[in-house]
C-alpha positions in Angstrom: 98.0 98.1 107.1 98.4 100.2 110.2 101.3 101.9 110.6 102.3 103.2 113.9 105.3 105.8 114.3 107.8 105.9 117.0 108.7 109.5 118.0 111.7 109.7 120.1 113.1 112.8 121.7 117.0 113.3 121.9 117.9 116.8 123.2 116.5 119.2 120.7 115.7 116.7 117.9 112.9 114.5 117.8 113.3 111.8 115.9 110.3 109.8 113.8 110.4 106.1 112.9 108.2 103.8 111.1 110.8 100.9 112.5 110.6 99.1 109.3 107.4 98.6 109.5 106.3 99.0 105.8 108.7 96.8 104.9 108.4 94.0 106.8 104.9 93.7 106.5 105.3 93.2 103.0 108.1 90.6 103.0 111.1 92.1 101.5 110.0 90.7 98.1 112.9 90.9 95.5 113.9 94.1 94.3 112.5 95.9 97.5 115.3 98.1 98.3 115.0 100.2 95.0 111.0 100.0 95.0 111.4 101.6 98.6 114.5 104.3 98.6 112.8 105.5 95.1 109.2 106.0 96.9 110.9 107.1 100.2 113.4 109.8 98.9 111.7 111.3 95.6 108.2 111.0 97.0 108.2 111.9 100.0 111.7 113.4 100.5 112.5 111.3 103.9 115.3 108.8 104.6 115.4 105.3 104.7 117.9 102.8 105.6 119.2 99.0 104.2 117.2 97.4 106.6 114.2 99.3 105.6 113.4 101.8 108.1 111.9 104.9 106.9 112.5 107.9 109.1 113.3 111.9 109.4 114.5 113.8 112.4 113.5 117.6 113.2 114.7 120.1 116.0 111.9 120.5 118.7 112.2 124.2 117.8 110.3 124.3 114.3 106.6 123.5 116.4 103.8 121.2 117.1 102.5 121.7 113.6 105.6 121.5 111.7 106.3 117.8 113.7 102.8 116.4 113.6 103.2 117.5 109.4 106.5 114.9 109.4 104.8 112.0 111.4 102.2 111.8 109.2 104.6 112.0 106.3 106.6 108.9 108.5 103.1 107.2 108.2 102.1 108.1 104.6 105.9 106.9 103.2 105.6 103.1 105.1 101.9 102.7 103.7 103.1 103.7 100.1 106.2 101.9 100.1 104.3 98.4 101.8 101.5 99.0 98.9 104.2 99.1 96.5 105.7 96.1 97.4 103.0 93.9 97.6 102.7 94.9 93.9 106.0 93.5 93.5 105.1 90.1 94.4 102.5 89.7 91.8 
């Protein structure tokens, strides 16, 4: 799985998304949700939300390095959690 990361700028935030991508390539098998918030949050210390969208925000301020470091994460955190999920359906 590919997983592509929607960065949105509000102000002086920028915003990073996976859009639920992890999860919806993996089919929302039963039991998702806790397979998913427990990668997401203790993992990999991001957010993610009912409908399965993993995602952090950051203010513009903290640098190019900083925000490419939390995109990746974004990325890393939907490819973990869809991995995991597939597992569930075995």
């Amino acid at each position: 799985m590919t997983t592509t990361v929607s960065v949105r700028r509000r102000g002086d935030k920028i915003y990073f998304s996976d859009e639920g991508a992890g999860v919806e390539a993996a089919g929302k098998p039963s039991g998702w949700y806790a397979v998913a918030s427990r990668i997401v949050e203790q993992e990999f210390w991001l957010g993610i939300n009912r409908r399965g969208v993993i995602s952090v925000s950051s203010p513009v301020s903290r640098g190019r390095e900083w925000l490419d470091y939390l995109e990746r994460r974004v990325a890393e955190a939907s490819t973990a959690v869809y991995e995991a999920l597939l597992e569930l359906d075995d």
